[in-house]
Each structure stands twice: as structure tokens, then as C-alpha cells.
N, C-alpha and C positions, 0 to 999 in steps of 0.2 A: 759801474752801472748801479744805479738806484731804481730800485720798484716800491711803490708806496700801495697798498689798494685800502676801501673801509670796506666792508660785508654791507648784506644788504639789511642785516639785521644792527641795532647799536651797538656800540662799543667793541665794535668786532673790526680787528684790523689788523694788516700784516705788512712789513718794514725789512728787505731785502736791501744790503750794500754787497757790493762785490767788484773785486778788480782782480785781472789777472796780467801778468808780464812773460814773453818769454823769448829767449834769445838761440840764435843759432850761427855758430860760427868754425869756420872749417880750418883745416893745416895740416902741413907737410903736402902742400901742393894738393890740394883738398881730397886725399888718401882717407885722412881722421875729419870726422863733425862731431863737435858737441850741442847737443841741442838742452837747455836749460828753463825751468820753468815754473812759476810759483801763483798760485792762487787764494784767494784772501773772499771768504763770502760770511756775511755776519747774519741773521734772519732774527726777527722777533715778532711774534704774533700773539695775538689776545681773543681770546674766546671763540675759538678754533672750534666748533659743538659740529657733532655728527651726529647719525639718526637715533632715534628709540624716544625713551619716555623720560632718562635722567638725565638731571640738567641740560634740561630743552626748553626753550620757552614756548615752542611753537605747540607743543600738548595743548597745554591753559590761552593760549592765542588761536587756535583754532578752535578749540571748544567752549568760547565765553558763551555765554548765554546771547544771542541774538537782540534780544528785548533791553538790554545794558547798554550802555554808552563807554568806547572803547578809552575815551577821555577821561574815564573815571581812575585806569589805570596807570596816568600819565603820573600821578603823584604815587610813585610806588614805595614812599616809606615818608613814616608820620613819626611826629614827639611823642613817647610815651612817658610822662612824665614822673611815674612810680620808679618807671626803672632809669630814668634820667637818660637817656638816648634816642635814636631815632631806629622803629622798627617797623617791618616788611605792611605793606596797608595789602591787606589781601583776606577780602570778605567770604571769601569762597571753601567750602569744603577742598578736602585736599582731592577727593575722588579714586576713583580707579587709576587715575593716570598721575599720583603725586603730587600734584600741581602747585604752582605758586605764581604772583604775579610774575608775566614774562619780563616785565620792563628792570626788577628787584634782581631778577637771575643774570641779567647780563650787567649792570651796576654794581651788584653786592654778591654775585658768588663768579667770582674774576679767577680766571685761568690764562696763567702767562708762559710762555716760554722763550728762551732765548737759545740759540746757538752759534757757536763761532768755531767756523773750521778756515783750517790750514791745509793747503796742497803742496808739496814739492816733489818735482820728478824730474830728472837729469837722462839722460843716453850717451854712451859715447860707443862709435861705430868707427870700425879700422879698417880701409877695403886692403887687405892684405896683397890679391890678385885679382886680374880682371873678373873671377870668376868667383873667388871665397873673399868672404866679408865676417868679421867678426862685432859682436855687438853685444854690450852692458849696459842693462837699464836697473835703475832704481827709483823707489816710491814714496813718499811715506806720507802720509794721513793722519790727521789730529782735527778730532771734533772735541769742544767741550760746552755740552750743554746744563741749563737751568731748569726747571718748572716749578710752578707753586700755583697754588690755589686756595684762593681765601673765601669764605664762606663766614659772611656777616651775621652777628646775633640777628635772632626770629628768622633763619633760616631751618626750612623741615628738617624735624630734629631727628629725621629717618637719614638726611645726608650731610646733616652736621655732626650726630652722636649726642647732642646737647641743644642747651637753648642759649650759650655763650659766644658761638660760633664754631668754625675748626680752620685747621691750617696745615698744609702740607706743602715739603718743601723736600726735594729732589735735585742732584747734581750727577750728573754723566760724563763721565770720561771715556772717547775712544780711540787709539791708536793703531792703526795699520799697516806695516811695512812689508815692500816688498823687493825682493831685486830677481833677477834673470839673466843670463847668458848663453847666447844664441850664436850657433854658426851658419850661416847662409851660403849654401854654392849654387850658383846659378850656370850654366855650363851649355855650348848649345856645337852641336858639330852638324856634319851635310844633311842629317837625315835624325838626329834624335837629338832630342832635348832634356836636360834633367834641373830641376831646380829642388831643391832638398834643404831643410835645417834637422838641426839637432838642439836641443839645451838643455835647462835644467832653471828651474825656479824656487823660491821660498816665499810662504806670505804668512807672515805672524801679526797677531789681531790680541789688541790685552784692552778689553773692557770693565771697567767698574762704575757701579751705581751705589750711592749714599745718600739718605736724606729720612726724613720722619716725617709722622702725621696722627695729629689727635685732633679730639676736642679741644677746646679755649677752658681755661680756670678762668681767666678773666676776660669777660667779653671784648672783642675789636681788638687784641694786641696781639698781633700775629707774630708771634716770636714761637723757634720751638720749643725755649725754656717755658711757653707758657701754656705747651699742650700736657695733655694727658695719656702715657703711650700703651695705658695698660689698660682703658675701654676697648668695649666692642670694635671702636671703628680705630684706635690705635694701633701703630708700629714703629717699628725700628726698624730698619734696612739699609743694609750696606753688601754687594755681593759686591764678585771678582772674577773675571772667568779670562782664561788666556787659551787663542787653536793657532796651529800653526799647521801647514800644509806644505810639507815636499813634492817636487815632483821631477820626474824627467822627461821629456815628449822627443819625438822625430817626426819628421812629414817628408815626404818625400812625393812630387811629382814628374814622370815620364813621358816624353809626347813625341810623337813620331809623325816626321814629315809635317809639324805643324796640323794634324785636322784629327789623332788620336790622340788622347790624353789618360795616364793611367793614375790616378792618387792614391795613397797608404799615408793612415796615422795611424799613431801610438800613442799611447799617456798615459802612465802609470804615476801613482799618486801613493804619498802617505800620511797618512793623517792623525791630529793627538786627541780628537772626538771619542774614537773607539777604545783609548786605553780602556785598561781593563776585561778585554777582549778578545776573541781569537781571531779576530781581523784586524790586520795593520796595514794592510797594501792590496789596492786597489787598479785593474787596469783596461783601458775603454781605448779599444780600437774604429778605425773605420775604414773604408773603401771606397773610391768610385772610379767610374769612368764614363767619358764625355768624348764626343767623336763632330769634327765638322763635316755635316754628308756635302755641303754644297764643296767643298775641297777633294770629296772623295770621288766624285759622280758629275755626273753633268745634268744639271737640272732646269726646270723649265726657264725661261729668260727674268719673269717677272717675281722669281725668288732669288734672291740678294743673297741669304744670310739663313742653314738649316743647322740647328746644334741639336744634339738629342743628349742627356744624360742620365747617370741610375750612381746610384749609392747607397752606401748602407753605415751604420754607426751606431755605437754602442756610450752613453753617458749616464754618468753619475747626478746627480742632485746633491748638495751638503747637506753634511752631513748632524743630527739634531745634538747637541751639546748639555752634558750633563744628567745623561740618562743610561749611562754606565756602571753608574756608580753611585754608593748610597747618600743622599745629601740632607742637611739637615735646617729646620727654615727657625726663624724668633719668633713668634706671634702672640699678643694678647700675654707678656709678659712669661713664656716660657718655650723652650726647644720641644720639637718635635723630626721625627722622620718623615721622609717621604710614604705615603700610603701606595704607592708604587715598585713593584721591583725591578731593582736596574737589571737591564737584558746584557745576555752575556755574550750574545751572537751579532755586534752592531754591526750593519752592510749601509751602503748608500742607495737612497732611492735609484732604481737601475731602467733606463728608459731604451731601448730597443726601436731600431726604425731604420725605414726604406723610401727612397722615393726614386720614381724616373720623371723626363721630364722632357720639354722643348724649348728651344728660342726660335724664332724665327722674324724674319725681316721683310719684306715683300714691297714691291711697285716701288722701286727705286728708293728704298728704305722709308717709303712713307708712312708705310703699314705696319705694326708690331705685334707680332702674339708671343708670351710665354706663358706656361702650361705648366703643370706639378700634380702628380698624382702622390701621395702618402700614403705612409701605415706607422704606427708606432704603439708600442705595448709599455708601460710601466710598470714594474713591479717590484717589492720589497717595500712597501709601504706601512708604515708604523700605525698599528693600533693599539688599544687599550682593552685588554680583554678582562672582564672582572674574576675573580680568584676568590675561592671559598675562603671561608674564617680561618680553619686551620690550616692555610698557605702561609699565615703570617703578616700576610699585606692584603688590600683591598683588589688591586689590577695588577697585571705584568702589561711589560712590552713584548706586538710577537709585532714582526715582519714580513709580510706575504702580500697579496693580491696579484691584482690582473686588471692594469684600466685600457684598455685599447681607443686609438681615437686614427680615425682613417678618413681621406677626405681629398679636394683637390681646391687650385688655386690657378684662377685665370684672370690674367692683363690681357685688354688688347687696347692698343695705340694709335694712332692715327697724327702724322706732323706733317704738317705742305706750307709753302710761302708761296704768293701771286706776289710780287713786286713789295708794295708797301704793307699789303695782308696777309699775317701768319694766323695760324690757328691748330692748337695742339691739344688732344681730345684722349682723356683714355675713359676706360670703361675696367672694372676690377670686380669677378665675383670668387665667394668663398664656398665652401662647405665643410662641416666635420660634423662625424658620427661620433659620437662618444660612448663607449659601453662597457659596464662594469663585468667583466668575463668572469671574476672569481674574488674571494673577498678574501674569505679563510674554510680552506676544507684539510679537513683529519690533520690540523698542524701538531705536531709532536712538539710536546716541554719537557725535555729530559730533566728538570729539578721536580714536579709533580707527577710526573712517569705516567702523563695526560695527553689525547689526542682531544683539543678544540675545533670548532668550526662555527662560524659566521654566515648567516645567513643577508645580515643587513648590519648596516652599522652607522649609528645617528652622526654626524658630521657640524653641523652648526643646526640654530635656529633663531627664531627672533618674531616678536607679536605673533605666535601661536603656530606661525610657518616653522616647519623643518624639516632640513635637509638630512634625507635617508640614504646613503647606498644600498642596494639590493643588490646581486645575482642577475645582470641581465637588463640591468637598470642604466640610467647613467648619472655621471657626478652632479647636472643639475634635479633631479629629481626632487620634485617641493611634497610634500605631506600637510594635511592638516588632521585635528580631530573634529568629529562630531559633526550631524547633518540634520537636518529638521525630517525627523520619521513619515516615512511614506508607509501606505497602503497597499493591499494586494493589488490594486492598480492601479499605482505606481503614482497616484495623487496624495499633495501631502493633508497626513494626517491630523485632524483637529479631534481633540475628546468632547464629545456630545454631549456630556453629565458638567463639564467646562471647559468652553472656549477657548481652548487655548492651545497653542504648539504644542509639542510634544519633540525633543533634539534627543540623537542617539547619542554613545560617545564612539561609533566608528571610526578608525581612520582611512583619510581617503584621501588618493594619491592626485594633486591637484595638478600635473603637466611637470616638463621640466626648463625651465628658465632660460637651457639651450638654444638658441638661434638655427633653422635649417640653411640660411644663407645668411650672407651679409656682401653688401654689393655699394661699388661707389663708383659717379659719371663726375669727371670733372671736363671744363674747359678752359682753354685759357686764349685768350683773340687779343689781336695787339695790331693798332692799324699808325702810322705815322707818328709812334709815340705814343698812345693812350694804350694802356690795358686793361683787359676787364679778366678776372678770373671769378667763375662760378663752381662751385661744389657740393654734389647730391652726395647722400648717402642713405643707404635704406638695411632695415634687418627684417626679413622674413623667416615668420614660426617663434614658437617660444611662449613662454607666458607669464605674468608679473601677478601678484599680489598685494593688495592695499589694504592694512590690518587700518590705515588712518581711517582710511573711508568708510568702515564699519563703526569705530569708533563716534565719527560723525552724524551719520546715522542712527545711531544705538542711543548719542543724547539729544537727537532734537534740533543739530543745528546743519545738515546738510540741505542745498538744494530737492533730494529724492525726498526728504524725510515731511519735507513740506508741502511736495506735490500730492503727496498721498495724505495727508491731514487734511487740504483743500478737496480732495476729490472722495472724503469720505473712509478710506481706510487705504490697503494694500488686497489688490484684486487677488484672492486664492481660492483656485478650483472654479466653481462657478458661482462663487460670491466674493464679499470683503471682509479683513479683518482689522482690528485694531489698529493705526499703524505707530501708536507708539510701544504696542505688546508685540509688533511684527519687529520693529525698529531694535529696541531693546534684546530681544531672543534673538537675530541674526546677526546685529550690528554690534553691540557689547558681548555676544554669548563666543564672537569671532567665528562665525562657522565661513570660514573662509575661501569655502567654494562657491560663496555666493561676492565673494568679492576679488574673484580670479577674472585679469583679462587676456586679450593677446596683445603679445608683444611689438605687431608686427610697427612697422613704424618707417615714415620716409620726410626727411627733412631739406631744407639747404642748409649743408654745413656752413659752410663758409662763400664769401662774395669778398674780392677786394677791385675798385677801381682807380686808377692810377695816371701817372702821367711822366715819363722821361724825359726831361729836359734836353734837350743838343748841347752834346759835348762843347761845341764851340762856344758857347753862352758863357761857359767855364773853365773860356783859355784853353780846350780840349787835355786839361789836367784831372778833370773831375766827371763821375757819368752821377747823375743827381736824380733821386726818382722819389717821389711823392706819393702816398697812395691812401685810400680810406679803408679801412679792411672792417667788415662783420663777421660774425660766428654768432653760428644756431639762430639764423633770422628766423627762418619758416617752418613749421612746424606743415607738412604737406597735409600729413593721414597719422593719425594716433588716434585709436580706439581705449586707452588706458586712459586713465584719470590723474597720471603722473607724467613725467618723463623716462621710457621704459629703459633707456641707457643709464639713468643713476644708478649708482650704485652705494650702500653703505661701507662696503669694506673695501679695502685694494686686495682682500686674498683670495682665493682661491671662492671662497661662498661667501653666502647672502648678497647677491645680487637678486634685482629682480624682487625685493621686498621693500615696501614705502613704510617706513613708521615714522610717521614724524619726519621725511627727510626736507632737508631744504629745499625748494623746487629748481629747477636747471636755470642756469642765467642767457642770456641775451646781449652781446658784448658788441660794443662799435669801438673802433680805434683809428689813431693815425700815426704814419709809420714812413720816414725818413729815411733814404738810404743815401750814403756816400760810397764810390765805390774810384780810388784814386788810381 
């Protein structure tokens, strides 16, 4: 398979090959199968930019001056003939937001990377007795990737270190193996059922990274013989880290009469994370049980199909690597310790949970509901707590909290055919509470003979937004500083002796980025051949931030920023004011409750129509289907000034913040099936 795409931005592209093979072949009377398997996927992509302010062009593209002509930036680098080369044409201060021509950033500060991974996996299964079955798998995983990034002379010598250019260059190796042996009995007599395994696993994981990065001695020759590694922005790096993880598991299921069903797991684990530590072994159990009432009872006619089930389970999270233990880093041409002290107590994040729940099937199984109610608590979650001067280090690691997230999860269905007319409908809504029940209270450090406690604890941030946990709070909760001062009633304040705002530096809790639902309607209708499949989806509650929009504001070139020069200022209180002194103090000063929206948001996902060829067109060898598919056509309702679904990170936070991010795309395709 090959995927090619460009970005919507220049020189931005990404180069996907991949093939994979795999065989399965049985014997001794097909007792034994070997199933065999190898994949091959190569990627390389070029200026790969995500949100904020560094190397982005989109800062200085959305902020040119209005009044300029965008054509002016098309020649983004000129002969300068002292220094006998050609450098960046960029007549603009750098600004608040670093800026440089955006056309020069994606041309002459080039970010590449490649990777090439290897898959191979084998199984061989022995059915010993009709009933036990033995079985051997193996793994093994090899990625090895590339990056570099070159930064052409007259690039800002805030992210070149110099006026020569810089150059970095990085190589990754990863390796992961794993193998397992499993015994499976599956076993069924008049009235009880048992199906059960036992095994046992290994997975060893040996990562290393190597490569440098300076400044240029000699401008444009991006060799790292010709960096500098002992500036500001130089290094040296090469690390090496190897985990490996044992474990043993059982599961065992028991079912009676076919419409009781009782489950038990086990999984005990051990891990090379924690050396150093007095934890080595780890183990996370579960339970449930599931019952078919319409087997047990006699129920009305027009229910088909009632399951009801409950469970409970206990998992780990992996476990963080290399904070056990004291490590030592190169930087700016000399060794240093970690400013952290390794913890001596490592546990795995430990997640706690419950659910019961329904299936159910109705009106000759036209109709589908299932149902899930939840609870789950996590806890043992790593922080960084700071440590006075004479502890010896700046922070330790403790392990504690409380995030609970409780909620439920509903399908319902709907499938019928009239002859040539089918039509298959479901409808999906969500909800989760999320709440921070405890962070750190009276924690004991038996090496400073100290009891800590947390009341809040900053988590991420980005353009002026940050993410707090609090007590009572939950993991999306946004903060900003500062508000434009109000009066004993409650009108904002202007000084009388000078015109002008007056901003606090309060902080003030701006919403949390959390969704109260999240809900999706698809259909899909298929008459004689032709298909049409349609897909809503909607998120209600929540709230987003746009630190861009303030920005634009702040210098003059948004749509608001201009309605309010037109109409004389920015209406406050019961007159106007300035609005490039209004613009600048809210917009640049980021008091970012004035540029908090809601999230809520209802779109058409997805649309594809189509058309199924008759088998018989193709010797009834071949089913042949044709089809146009879109994504993110319709934008229903959005009150944000973004798309409230981007996101900057794939972690855990900074959702729900626009700095600079690229806007959502709008995708049409065509899509060919064979099906032999």
C-alpha cells in the first residue's frame, strides 16, 4: 500500500509504503496450525508543525499587517551580497510572537523525519484434546528511525543560536520482543460449561537514541562536524534504556445451563522499571458475572435477547522508567545530576472499576439497546513535589492521588429490510464525571522525616491557559491570570485622572475543557445497490480557549478589532473606549476570559454514497463496490472561533487550546472495494 498526502501549508508532506504477508498452514490432520506473518511499513514526512508560536508560520501569517500585500512574502529570501548568499527577506520586527517570514520557515528551517519498521509474528497451536489446546506465540518489533532539522543562515538567532544557521540530527533505535504460552480448555458437559487458560509472557523493549545539535561554524553546511556543541543551544546525546516485563495470567470462565456465566482473572506481573525498589511484583485481578434473563424466565414475546451483566477489575498503567534511580545527563559541555530524587517506593499507576450493564434485542431483533453504567478511581499517580535546599535536590517523586471518573454509555439500534429497502440506524450517547477526589494529603517521606500535602497541582499549560488540578476539581480544568478590574458595581473600572484600563493579576478558573456528553446518529440505507451512509456527531458542555484570537485583536488585524475602529471605539459601561487601547490590554495582555468559548458543537461527520455492482457483471467471482466518501463536511452549530475538537497534543492535556493551531480539514475521497 502507498499513501502520498501534501499539507495544506508548502513543503509539508508525508510518504507512507507498506506491505504485509501472511500464511497459515495446518498438520497432522489439522491437530497443529502455524499461522506466519511479516510486515514491512517505511513513513517519511517533512514539516510535520503543530501548535504554539515556534517554528510556525502561521504566528506572522495570520498577523501581517492587513494594509501589505501577501505577495510581498512570496520572495522569502534575497542575495545579500556582503555575505555572498542568499538571506531570509523579512522586513518585520520579530514581535511578541518571534516571527519570521512564514514562506522562509517552511523552505529554509526543514524538519524531516523517516522511519522504517519491521514486524514479525509466528503462532503455533497444538489441539492436544477436543477440549485443551496448547499455544506459542512470538513477536518481535524493530523500528529505526531518522530526524534532522536544518535551519538556514539569517534564521532567528533565538532558534538558530547564531547567524550561521544550526543543525540537528538524531537516529532512533527500537526493539521489542515478545513471546507467550497459553493453555486453553474449553470443556462443556449437560449443564456447565468451563472455558479457562493459563500462561505466561515476556516483553523486552531495548531503546536507544543518538545524534547532536549546534549551531553552524560555517553557514549552510549541515554536517555535525560543523556544529558547535558547547553553545547555548548545543548537545550531545546518546541514551540507552532497556524494560522487560514477566508475567503470569489465568482466566477462567464458568457458565451454567448456558444463561449464567461466572468470570475470574489474574495477572501478576514483574517488572525491571522499579529496580531499585521495594516493589517487584505486581498483581490485578477481576471478576464478573453475566446472566441471560430471557433463558432464565419467560419474557414478554417482543423481547428476543435480555443480558444483564456487573464486573469489577483492578489494572496497572506502566510503569515511568528511569526515575528510580540517580541519572546523569551532558549538556552545554559538562555532566550534571538529575535535580530530582529517585523514589524509592515505585508502584504502577493503579485504576480500580466497576460496571453493570444490559444488552438487549427487541421486535424480532430489529431493535438494539445496550447500556453501561461505570465507576473508576485511579490512583498512585506521580508527582513532583519541590524539596527545600538542604534535601540536596530541588523535587522528589511521591505517588498518591484520587481521580475518579463515573458515567454511563448508551447504543440504541434500529435494523429492518422491506424487500429491496434496508435501513440500519443507530444512535450512541456518552457521559463522564470526572473529579479530582485527592491529590496529596499528610503524605509521609520517610528520608526527610516530612508529611506533604497538595492542594493543587499545575499539569500542563500553553498561551497563558493552564491546566491546574485542584481538590474537587477535575483533570480538565483551564486557569488563566489576570482580568480587567471591576468596580464596587461590578462595572469595569477606568481611571478618571487617565483613560485607561486598569488589569488585576487574579487567577481565574476559566471552565473545564470536559465535554457533559458526547453523542453520535448514524444511518446507513441501501436500496437495489446504491448506498448512502450519513454520520452526525455532536459534544455538549465544555469550553475552549483561543490565546490566537486575542493575539489578533491585540494587533489590529481581526475582523472585531475592526468593527470597533469603524463604529468608534469598544462600548464599555455606558460609553466607548479606545479600541486599539481596549484591543491591546485584552488581546495582547491575554486576559483570557474574554476569549473563552463553549465547546459545544454538532457536525456531519462523515457521508459516503455508493453503488454495488451485481455479482454477475463479474462472472459472480467478484462483489465490486464503488463509493464517494467525505469527512467533516458540515459544520452544523459552533459558537468557537476554532474547531473545538482539535487538539494540540495526543496526551492526556492541552486540549481545548488554539495557539496558532492549524484549522480542521474538510476531506473528499474515492474508495474501491473488491471483495473475491
Amino acid at each position: 500500500m502507498h499513501v502520498y498526502a501534501n499539507g495544506i501549508l508548502p513543503n509539508n508532506s508525508y510518504d507512507k509504503h507498506s506491505v504485509t504477508v501472511r500464511n497459515t498452514t495446518s498438520f497432522l490432520q489439522d491437530r497443529m496450525t502455524l499461522d506466519a506473518g511479516f510486515s514491512y511499513v517505511e513513513t517519511e514526512d517533512q514539516n510535520m508543525l503543530s501548535a504554539g508560536r515556534y517554528f510556525n508560520p502561521l504566528t506572522s501569517l495570520y498577523t501581517y499587517p492587513r494594509g501589505e500585500s501577501v505577495e510581498d512574502l512570496m520572495m522569502f529570501e534575497i542575495y545579500d551580497s556582503n555575505k555572498k548568499r542568499y538571506v531570509q527577506n523579512w522586513a518585520w520586527s520579530r514581535g511578541a510572537l518571534d516571527m519570521q517570514n512564514p514562506l522562509w520557515m517552511m523552505h529554509r528551517n526543514i524538519q524531516n523525519n523517516k522511519r522504517r519498521r519491521s514486524m514479525m509474528n509466528a503462532s503455533l497451536t497444538y489441539k492436544v484434546t477436543d477440549w485443551l489446546t496448547l499455544a506459542g506465540r512470538a513477536k518481535a518489533d524493530l523500528s529505526v528511525g531518522e530526524s534532522s532539522r536544518k535551519l538556514y543562515a539569517s534564521t532567528d538567532p533565538l532558534f538558530a543560536g547564531g547567524d550561521n544557521g544550526f543543525f540537528e540530527f538524531t537516529k532512533e533505535e527500537d526493539t521489542h520482543r515478545y513471546g507467550d504460552f497459553i493453555a486453553t480448555v474449553n470443556k462443556h458437559w449437560e449443564q456447565f460449561s468451563l472455558f479457562a487458560n493459563v500462561g505466561a509472557s515476556i516483553s523486552d523493549q531495548l531503546s536507544s537514541i543518538a545524534g547532536a545539535r549546534g549551531p553552524l561554524e560555517l553557514p549552510n553546511f549541515f554536517s555535525l562536524t560543523n556544529t558547535n556543541p558547547y553553545g547555548a543551544s548545543g548537545q550531545r546525546l546518546q541514551e540507552r534504556k532497556r524494560e522487560q516485563e514477566q508475567a503470569v495470567f489465568a482466566s477462567v470462565e464458568a457458565g451454567w445451563r448456558g444463561m449464567l456465566y461466572l468470570t475470574a482473572t489474574v495477572r501478576n506481573e514483574w517488572h525491571s522499571n522499579p529496580a531499585y525498589t521495594n516493589n517487584l511484583s505486581y498483581c490485578f485481578p477481576s471478576v464478573g458475572l453475566s446472566g441471560l434473563i430471557h433463558e432464565m424466565v419467560k419474557l414478554p414475546s417482543f423481547i428476543d435477547y435480555l443480558k444483564v451483566r456487573a464486573s469489577w477489575a483492578e489494572v496497572g498503567s506502566p510503569i515511568l522508567w528511569g526515575i528510580s534511580y540517580l541519572t546523569y545527563k551532558w549538556k552545554q559541555g559538562s555532566w550534571s545530576t538529575s535535580a530530582t530524587r529517585p523514589i524509592q517506593n515505585l508502584r504502577p499507576k493503579n485504576t480500580t472499576s466497576w460496571e453493570v450493564g444490559l444488552n438487549a434485542r427487541l421486535f424480532a431483533n430489529s431493535l438494539s439497546l445496550d447500556f453501561t453504567y461505570y465507576k473508576s478511581n485511579t490512583k498512585h499517580q506521580t508527582f513532583l513535589v519541590p524539596l527545600s535546599g538542604s534535601a540536596g535536590y530541588e523535587n522528589m517523586y511521591a505517588q498518591t492521588g484520587n481521580v475518579e471518573n463515573k458515567g454511563f454509555e448508551l447504543s440504541i439500534g434500529y435494523d429492518k429490510t422491506w424487500r429491496d429497502f434496508a435501513w440500519s440506524s443507530s444512535l450512541t450517547l456518552s457521559h463522564n464525571k470526572n473529579k479530582v477526589v485527592e491529590l496529596m494529603n499528610n503524605y509521609y517521606d520517610p528520608q526527610t522525616d516530612k508529611y506533604y500535602t497538595l492542594k493543587e497541582y499545575e499539569v500542563a499549560s500553553m498561551g497563558g491557559a493552564n491546566f491546574i488540578m485542584t481538590e474537587g476539581g477535575t483533570m480538565g480544568d483551564l486557569y488563566a491570570y489576570g482580568d480587567l478590574w471591576l468596580d464596587e458595581n461590578g462595572y469595569i473600572y477606568i481611571n478618571p485622572n487617565d483613560p485607561k484600563l486598569m488589569v488585576t493579576d487574579e487567577r481565574i478558573k476559566l471552565g473545564s475543557v470536559l465535554p457533559d456528553y458526547n453523542a453520535g446518529f448514524r444511518n446507513d440505507f441501501s436500496y437495489k445497490g446504491i448506498n448512502l451512509s450519513l454520520l452526525f456527531s455532536a459534544r455538549f458542555g465544555g469550553i475552549v480557549v483561543s490565546p490566537t484570537q486575542g493575539f489578533l485583536d491585540g494587533l489590529g488585524v481581526s475582523k472585531a478589532s475592526a468593527d470597533a475602529r469603524d463604529a468608534g471605539g469598544v462600548p464599555i459601561n455606558n460609553g466607548r473606549i479606545d479600541a486599539q487601547h481596549y484591543y491591546e490590554t485584552v488581546g495582547l495582555g491575554q486576559l483570557l476570559s474574554h476569549y473563552t468559548y463553549s465547546a459545544t458543537n454538532v457536525r456531519l461527520q462523515e457521508t459516503s454514497i455508493g453503488y454495488t455492482f451485481p455479482k454477475k457483471w463479474m462472472g459472480d467471482r467478484v462483489k465490486l463496490t464503488a463509493s464517494l466518501v467525505g469527512r467533516n463536511l458540515w459544520m452544523i452549530y459552533c459558537k468557537a472561533p476554532f474547531d473545538p475538537e482539535l487538539t494540540a497534543s495526543t496526551g492526556s492535556y492541552l486540549q481545548g487550546i488554539d495557539y496558532f493551531m492549524q484549522p480542521s480539514l474538510r476531506s473528499l475521497g474515492f474508495n474501491v472495494q473488491l471483495k473475491f
